[in-house]
GUGU-401219 format. One line per 4 residues: number of its first residue (from 1); their letters; for each residue x, y, z of N, C-alpha, C. Coordinates in steps of 0.02 Angstrom, whole numbers, plus 50000, padded with zeros to 5 digits. Layout:
REM GUGU-401219
NUM) a) X:Y:Z:X:Y:Z:X:Y:Z  ... $
//
This chain:
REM GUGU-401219
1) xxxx) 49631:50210:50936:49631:50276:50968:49595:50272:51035  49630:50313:51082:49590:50325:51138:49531:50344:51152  49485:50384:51114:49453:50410:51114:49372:50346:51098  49390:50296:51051:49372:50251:51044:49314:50251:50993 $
5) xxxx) 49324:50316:50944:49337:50347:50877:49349:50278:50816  49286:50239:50784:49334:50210:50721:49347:50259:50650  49420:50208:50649:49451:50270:50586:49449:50201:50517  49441:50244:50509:49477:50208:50413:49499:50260:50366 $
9) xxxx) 49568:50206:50364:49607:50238:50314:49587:50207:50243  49577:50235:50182:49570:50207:50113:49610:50221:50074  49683:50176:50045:49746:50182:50041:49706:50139:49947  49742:50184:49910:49736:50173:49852:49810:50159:49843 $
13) xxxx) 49828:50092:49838:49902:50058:49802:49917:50107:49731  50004:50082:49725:49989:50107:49651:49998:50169:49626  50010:50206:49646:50000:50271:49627:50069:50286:49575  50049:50329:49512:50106:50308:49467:50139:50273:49435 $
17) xxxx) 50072:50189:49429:50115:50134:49400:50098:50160:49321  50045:50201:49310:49999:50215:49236:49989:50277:49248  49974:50319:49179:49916:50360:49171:49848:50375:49227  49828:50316:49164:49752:50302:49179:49729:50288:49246 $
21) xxxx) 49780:50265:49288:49785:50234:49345:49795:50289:49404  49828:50323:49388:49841:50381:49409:49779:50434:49430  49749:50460:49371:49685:50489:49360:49618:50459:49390  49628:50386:49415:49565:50361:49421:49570:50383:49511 $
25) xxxx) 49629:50358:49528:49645:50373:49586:49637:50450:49608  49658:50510:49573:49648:50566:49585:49554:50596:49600  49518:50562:49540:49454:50561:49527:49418:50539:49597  49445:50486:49625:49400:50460:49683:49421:50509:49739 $
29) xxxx) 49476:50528:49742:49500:50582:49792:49479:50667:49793  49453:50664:49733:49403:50730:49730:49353:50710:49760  49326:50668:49757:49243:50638:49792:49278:50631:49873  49327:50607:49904:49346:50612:49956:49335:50539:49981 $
33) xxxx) 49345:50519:49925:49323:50428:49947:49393:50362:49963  49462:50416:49930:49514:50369:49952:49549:50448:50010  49588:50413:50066:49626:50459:50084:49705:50463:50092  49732:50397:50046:49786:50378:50031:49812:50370:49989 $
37) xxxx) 49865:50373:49950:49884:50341:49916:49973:50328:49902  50009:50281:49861:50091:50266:49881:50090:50288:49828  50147:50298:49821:50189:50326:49744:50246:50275:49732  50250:50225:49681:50297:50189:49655:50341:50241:49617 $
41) xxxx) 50382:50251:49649:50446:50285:49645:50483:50289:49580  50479:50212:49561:50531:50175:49500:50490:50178:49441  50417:50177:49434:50386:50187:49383:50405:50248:49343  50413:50237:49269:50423:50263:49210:50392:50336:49220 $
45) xxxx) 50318:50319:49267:50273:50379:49242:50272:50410:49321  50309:50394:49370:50322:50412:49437:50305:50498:49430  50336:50534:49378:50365:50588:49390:50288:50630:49350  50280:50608:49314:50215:50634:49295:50135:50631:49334 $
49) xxxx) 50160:50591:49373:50085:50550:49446:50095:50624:49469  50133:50663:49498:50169:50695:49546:50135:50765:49515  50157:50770:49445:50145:50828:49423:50059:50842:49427  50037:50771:49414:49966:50784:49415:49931:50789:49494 $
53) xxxx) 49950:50746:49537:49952:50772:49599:49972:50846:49603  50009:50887:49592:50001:50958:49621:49950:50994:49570  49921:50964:49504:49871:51012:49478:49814:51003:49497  49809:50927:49526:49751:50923:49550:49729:50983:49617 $
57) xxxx) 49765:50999:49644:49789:51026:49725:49810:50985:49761  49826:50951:49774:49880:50894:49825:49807:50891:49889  49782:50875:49862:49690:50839:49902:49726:50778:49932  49759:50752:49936:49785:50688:49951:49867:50693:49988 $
61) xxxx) 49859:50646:50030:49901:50614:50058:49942:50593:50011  50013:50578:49983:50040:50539:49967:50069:50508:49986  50093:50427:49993:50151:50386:50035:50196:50382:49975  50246:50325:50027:50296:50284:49975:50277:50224:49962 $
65) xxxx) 50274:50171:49898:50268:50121:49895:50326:50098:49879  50369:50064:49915:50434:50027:49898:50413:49972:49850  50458:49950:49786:50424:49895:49725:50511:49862:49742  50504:49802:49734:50564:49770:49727:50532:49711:49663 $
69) xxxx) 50467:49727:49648:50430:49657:49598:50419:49686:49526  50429:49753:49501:50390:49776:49471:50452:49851:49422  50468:49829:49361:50495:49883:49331:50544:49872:49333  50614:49944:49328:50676:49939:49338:50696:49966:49406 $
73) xxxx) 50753:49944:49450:50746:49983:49516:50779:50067:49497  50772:50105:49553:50822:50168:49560:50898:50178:49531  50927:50130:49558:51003:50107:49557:51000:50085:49492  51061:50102:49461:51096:50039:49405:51090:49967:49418 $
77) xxxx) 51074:49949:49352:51044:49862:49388:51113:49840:49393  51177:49856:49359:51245:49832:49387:51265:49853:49448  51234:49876:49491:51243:49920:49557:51199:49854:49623  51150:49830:49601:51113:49797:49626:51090:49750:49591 $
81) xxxx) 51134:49695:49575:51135:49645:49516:51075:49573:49551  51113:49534:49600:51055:49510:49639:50963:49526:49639  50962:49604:49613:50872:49589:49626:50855:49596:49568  50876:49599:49499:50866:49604:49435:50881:49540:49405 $
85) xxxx) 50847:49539:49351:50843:49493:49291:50899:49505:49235  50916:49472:49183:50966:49488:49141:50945:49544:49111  50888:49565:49111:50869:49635:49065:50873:49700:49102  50891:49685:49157:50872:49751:49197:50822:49760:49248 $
89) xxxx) 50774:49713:49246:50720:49734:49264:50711:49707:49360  50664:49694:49386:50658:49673:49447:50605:49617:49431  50639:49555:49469:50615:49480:49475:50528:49508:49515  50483:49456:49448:50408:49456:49459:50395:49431:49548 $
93) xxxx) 50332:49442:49553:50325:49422:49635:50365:49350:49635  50329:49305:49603:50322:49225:49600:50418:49216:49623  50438:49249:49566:50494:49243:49571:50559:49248:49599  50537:49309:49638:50550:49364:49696:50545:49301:49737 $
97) xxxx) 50478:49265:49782:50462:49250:49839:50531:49199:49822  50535:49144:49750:50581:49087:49766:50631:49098:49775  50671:49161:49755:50723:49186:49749:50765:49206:49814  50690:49233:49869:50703:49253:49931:50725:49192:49963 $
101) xxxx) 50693:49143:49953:50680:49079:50003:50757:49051:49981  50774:49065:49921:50834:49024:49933:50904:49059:49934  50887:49110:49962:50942:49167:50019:50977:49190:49938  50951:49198:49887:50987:49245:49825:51004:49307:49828 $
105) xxxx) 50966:49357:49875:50957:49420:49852:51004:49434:49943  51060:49492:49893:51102:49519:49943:51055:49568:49981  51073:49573:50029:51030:49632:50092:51067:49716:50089  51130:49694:50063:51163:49770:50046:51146:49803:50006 $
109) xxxx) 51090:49755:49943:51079:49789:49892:51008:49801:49898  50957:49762:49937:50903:49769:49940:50912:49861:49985  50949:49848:50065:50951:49911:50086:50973:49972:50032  51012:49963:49985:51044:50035:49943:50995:50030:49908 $
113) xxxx) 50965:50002:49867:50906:50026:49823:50843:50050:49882  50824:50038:49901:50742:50058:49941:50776:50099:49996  50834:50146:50001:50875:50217:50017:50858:50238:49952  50873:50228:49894:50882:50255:49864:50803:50275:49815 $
117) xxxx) 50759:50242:49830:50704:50243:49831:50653:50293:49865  50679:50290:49925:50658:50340:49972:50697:50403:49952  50714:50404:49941:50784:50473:49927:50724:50504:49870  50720:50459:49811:50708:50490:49772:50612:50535:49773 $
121) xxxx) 50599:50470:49820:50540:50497:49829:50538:50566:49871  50587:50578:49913:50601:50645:49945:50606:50704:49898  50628:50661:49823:50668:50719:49802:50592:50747:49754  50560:50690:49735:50492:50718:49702:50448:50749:49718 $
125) xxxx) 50434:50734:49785:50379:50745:49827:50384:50816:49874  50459:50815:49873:50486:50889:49925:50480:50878:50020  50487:50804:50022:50487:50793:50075:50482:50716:50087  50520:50683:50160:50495:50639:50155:50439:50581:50176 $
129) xxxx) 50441:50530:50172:50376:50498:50169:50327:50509:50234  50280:50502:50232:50220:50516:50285:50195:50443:50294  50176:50417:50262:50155:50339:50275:50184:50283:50195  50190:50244:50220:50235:50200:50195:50185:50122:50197 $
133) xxxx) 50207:50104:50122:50171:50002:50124:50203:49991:50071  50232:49907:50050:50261:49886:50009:50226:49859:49947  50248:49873:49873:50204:49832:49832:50216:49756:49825  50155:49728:49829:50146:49663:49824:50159:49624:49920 $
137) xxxx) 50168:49699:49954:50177:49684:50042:50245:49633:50046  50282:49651:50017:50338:49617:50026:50363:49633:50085  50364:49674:50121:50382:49691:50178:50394:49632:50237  50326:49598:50216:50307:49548:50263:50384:49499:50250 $
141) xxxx) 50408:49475:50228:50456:49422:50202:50527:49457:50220  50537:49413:50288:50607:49442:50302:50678:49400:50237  50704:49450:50249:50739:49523:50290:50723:49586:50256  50654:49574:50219:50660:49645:50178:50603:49682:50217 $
145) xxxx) 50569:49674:50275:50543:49715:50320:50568:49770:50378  50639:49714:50401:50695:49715:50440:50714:49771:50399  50731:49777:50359:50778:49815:50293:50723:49888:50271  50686:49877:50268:50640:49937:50277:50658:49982:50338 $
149) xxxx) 50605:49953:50379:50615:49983:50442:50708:50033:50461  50751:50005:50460:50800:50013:50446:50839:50080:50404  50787:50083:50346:50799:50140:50298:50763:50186:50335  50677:50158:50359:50652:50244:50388:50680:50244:50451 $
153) xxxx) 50699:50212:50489:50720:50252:50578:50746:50291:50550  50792:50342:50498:50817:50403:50508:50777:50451:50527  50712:50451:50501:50664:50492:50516:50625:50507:50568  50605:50568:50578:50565:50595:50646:50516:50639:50639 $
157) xxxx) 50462:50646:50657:50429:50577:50687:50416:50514:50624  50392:50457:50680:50416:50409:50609:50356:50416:50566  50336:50364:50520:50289:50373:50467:50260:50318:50497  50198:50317:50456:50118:50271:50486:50179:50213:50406 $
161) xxxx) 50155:50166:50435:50197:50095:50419:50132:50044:50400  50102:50003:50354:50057:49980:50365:50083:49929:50368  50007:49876:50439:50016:49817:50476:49992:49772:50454  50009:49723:50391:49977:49672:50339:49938:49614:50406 $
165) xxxx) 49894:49626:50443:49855:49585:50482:49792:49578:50476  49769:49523:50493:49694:49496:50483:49698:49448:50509  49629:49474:50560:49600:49421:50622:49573:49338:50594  49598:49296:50607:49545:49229:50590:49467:49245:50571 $
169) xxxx) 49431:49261:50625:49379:49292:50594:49362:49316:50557  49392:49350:50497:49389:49382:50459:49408:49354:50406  49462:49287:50421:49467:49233:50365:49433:49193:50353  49400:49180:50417:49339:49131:50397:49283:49168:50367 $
173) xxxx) 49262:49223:50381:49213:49276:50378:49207:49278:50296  49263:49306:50285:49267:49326:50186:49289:49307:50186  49250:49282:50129:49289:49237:50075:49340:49258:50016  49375:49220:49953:49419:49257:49932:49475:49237:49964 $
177) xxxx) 49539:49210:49902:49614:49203:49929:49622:49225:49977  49600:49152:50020:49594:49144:50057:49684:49130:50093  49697:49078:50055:49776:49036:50051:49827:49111:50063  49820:49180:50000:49878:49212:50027:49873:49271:50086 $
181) xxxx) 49776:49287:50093:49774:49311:50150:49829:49258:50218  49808:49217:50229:49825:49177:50285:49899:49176:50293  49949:49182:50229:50008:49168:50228:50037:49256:50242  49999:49284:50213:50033:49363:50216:50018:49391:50298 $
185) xxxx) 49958:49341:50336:49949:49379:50389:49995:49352:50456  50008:49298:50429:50050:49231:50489:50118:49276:50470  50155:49297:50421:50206:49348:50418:50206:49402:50425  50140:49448:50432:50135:49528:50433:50134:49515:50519 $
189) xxxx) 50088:49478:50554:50094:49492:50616:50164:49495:50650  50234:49445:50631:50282:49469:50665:50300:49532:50650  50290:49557:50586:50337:49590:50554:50287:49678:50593  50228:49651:50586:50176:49709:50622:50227:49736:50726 $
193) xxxx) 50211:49660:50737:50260:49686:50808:50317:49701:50811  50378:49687:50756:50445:49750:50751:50433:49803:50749  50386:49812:50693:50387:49880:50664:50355:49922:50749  50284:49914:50781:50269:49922:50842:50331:49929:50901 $
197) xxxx) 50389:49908:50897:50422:49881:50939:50484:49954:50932  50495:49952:50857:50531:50025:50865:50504:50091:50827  50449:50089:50851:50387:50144:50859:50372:50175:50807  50335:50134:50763:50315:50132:50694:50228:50136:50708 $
201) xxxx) 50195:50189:50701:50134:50166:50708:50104:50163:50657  50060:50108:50660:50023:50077:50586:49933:50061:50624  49912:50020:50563:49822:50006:50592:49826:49935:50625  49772:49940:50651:49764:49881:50711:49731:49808:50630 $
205) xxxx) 49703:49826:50589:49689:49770:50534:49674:49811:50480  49701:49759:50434:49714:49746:50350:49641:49734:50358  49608:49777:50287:49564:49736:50233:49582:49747:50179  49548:49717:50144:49542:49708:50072:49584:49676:50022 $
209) xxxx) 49636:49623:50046:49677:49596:50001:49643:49532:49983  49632:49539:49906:49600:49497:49872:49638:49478:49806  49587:49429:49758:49618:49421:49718:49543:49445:49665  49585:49466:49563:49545:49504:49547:49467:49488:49539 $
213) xxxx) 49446:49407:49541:49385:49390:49525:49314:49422:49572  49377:49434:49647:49320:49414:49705:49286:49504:49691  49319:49568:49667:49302:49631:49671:49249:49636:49611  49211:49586:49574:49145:49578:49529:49092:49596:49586 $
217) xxxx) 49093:49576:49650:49044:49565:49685:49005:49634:49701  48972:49642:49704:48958:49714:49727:48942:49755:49784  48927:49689:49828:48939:49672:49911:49018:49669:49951  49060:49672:49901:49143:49653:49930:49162:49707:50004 $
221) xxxx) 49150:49780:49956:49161:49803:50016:49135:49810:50072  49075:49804:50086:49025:49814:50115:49030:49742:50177  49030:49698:50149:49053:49619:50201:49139:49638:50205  49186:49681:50188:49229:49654:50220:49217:49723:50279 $
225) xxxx) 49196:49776:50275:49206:49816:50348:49144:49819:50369  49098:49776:50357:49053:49752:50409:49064:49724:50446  49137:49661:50455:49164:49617:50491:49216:49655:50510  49258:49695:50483:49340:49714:50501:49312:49734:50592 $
229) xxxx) 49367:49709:50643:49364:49742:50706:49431:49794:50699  49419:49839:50764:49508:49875:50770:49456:49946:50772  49494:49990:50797:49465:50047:50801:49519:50103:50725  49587:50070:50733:49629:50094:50661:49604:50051:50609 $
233) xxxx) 49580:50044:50547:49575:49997:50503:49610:50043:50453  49643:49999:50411:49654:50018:50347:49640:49975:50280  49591:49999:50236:49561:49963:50178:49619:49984:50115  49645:49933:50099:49694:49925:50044:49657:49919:49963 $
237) xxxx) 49689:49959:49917:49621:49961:49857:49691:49965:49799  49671:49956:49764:49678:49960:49686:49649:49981:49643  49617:50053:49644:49568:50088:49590:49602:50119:49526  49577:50123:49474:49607:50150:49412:49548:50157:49379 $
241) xxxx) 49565:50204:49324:49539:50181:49257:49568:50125:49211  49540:50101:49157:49581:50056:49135:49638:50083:49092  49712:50063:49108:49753:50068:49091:49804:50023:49034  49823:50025:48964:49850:49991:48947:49926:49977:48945 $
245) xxxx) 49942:50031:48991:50010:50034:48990:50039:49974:49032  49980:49961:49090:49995:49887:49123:50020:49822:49093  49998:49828:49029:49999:49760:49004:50062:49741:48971  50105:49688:48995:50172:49685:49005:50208:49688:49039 $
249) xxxx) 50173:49732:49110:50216:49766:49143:50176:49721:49232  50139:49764:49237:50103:49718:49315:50027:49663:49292  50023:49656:49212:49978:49602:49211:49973:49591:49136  49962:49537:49126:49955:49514:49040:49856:49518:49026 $
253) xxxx) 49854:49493:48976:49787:49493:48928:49776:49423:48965  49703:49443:49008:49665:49404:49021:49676:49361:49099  49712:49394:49119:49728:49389:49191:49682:49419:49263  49641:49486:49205:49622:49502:49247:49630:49548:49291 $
257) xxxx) 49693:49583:49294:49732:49647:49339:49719:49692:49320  49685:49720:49234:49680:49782:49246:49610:49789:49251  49560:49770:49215:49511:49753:49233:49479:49765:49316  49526:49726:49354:49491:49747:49433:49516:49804:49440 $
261) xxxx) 49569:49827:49420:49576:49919:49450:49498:49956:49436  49474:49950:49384:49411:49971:49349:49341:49927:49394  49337:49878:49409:49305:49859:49441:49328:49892:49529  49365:49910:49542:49385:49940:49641:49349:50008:49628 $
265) xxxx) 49384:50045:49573:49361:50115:49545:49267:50116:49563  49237:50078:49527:49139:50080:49506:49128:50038:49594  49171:49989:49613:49145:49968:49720:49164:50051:49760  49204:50093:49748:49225:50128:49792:49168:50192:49772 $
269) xxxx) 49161:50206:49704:49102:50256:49700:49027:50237:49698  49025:50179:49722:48956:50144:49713:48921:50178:49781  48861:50215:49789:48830:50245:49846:48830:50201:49912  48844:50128:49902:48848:50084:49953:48924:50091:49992 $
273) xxxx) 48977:50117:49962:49033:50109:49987:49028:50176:50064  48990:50235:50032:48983:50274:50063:48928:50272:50141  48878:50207:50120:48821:50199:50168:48852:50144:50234  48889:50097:50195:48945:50056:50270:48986:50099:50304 $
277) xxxx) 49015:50119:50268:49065:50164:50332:49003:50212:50365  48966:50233:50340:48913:50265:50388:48881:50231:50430  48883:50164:50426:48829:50128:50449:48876:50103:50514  48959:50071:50484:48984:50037:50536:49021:50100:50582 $
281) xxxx) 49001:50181:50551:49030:50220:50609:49107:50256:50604  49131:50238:50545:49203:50257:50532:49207:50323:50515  49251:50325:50536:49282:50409:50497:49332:50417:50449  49310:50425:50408:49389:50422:50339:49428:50468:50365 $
285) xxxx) 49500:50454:50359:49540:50492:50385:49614:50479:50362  49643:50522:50336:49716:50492:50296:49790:50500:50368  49824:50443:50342:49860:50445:50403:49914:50488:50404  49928:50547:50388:49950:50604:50426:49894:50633:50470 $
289) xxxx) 49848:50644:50434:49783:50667:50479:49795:50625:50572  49801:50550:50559:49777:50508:50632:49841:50534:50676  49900:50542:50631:49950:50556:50687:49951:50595:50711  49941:50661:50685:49927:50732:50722:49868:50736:50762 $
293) xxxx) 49805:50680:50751:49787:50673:50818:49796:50632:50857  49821:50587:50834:49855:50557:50904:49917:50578:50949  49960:50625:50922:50013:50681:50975:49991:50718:50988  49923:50751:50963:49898:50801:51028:49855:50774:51061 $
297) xxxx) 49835:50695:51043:49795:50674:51098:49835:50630:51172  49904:50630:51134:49946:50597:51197:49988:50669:51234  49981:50722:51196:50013:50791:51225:49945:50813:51296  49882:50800:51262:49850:50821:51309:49834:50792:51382 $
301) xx) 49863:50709:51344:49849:50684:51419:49924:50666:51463  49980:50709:51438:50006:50731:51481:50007:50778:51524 $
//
């Protein structure tokens, strides 16, 4: 921002993959501690996240989280046969990434499902998306960024898009998977300057993509936006309560995945989460909030 104002956005992933997950996320957003969050569309319990979002009072931002890794898609899986498994379901990340690499997955079908994705999220939400990130950031991995982008240009003005980037410094800095920070950021940066290119505005740097061991620490958040530069940051989270509906679904027994939702949940309400951003100067701020000031801050200085 011009003004030279730091912002942080606190984008709680996830939204609607669970219950429990659901609620934990709502809980931190009464405290005013996340100001984001996506809605997985395709989840079972999509439609019930939603309901509880308006009893809560709609305190929150909601985005879209496009899933191409996770559940059954929108579409008939005979409609979009390529991104499904023999059961129906949508190919795990691991599986997804090899699948991509060896040109399997049609682009007609990736575009008609994540339309149809967005559609539906229009149709839940009563409008459409405001800010937008992919689960598992698939985005980054062409052509399914290309293919995004693509679905929102219909829209006006566009939606805050998030920019999977992180400075070297910050790789050397924190520690923590390390290997898929580096690989997600060497691909988010092109994919960061398309999206920039046909006027997608997103944050100047990614934090917080980790893996579940490193969120034990109780310092995590605190060293990663003590280091984050950018005057936009956006801190990427995974808070929940613990949920068992996960298990099977985005993590097995003893992996560890649901567990850190519950561990992001006790770093984000810990009195320290609240004393860094005070300390490094940020302003929480959800990104509908940044855009409406940033068009009346480019209205004024016309």
């Amino acid at each position: 921002m011009a003004d030279g104002t730091r912002y942080l956005i606190v984008t709680a992933d996830d939204f609607g993959i669970g219950p429990a997950t659901t609620q934990g996320i709502l809980d931190l957003a009464a405290e005013g501690l996340v100001t984001c969050t996506v809605l997985l569309v395709n989840s079972p319990y999509a439609p019930d996240a939603v309901e509880a979002w308006k009893a809560s009072g709609r305190r929150l931002e909601v985005g879209w989280h496009p899933c191409l890794t996770l559940d059954r898609p929108v579409l008939p899986a005979n409609e979009v046969p390529s991104l499904v498994r023999p059961d129906g379901t949508f190919w795990p990340l691991g599986s997804f990434v090899r699948r991509l690499l060896r040109g399997a997955f049609r682009s007609e079908e990736v575009h008609a499902e994540l339309t149809a994705q967005c559609q539906r999220f229009t149709r839940l939400m009563g409008h459409p998306p405001t800010t937008v990130n992919s689960h598992h950031h698939v985005q980054v991995f062409p052509p399914i960024g290309r293919i995004l982008i693509d679905v929102l240009s219909k829209y006006q003005p566009r939606p805050y898009v998030r920019r999977v980037v992180e400075p070297l410094s910050m790789l050397a800095a924190v520690p923590g998977a390390r290997v898929k920070r580096s690989l997600l950021s060497l691909l988010g940066k092109r994919n960061a300057k398309m999206q920039a290119m046909q006027g997608f505005p997103g944050n100047d740097c990614l934090a917080g993509v980790t893996d579940p061991p490193c969120v034990r620490d109780p310092s995590f958040l605190a060293r990663w936006l003590g280091r984050v530069p950018g005057n936009v940051v956006e801190l990427t989270c995974h808070p929940g309560h613990y949920d068992e509906t996960l298990l099977g679904r985005d993590a097995v027994d003893g992996d560890g995945q649901v567990q850190r939702r519950v561990d992001e949940f006790t770093l984000l309400s810990a009195p320290s989460f609240r004393e860094v951003c005070r300390r490094m100067e940020f302003t929480r701020i959800a990104p509908c909030e940044l855009l409406r000031a940033s068009r009346t801050g480019a209205a004024h200085a016309a």
